[in-house]
N, C-alpha and C positions, 0 to 999 in steps of 0.2 A: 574512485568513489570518495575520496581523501576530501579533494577536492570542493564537492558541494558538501557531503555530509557533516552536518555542525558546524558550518560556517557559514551557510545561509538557510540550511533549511534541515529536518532530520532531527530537531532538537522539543519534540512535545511530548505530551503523552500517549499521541493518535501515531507516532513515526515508532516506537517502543512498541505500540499492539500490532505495527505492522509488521515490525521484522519476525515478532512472534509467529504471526499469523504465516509469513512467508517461509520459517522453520520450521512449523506444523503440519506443513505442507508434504514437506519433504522432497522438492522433487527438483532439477537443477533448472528447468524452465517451464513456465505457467502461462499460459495467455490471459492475455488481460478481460476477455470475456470471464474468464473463470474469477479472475479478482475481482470483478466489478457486480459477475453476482452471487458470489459468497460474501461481500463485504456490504452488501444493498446500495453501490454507488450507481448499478445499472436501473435503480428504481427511479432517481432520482436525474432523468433525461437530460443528462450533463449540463444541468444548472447545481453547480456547487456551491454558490453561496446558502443553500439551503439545507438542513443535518439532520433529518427523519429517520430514525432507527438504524442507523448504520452499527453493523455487529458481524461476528463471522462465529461462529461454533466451532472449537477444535477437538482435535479428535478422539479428547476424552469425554465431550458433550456439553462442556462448558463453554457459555457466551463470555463473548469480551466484547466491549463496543467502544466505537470509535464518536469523539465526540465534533470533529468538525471536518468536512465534507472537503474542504480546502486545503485543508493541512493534508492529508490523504492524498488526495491528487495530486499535490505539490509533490509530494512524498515519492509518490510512484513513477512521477515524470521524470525526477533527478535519478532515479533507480535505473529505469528504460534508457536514460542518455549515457548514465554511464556502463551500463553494460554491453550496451552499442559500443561504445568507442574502446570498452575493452575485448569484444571479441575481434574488431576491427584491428588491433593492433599488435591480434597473435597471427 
């Protein structure tokens, strides 16, 4: 994780609501259906240059929103790579 995060990517205020949102969670593994539509990224038919109401409610009730669609994605892809290469390498 070392590796990408805050050194190329991990560093906004949309990668902050994500880890939030992925510790609100609670759970050790999430499919990406599930983030894509609690976060409203599956609204937006993976054209990310675009940032229409992306938000997720945690589980006190309260929104949090994410303000760019890209940074998000980015975010979650560097997450999936690395957690691939570390289950791979237990």
């Amino acid at each position: 994780m070392e590796k990408y995060w805050y050194n190329y990517i991990g560093g906004t205020d949309d990668s902050l609501t994500l880890v939030d949102y992925l510790y609100d969670k609670g759970k050790a593994e999430l499919p990406l259906s599930e983030i894509f539509s609690d976060t409203g990224l599956g609204k937006l038919n993976w054209d990310f240059h675009t940032s229409p109401d992306l938000e997720y409610t945690d589980s006190e009730g309260e929104c949090h929103e994410f303000y760019y669609a890209i940074d998000l994605a980015t975010d979650l892809a560097a997450l999936i790579l690395e957690s691939k290469k570390a289950v791979g390498s237990t």
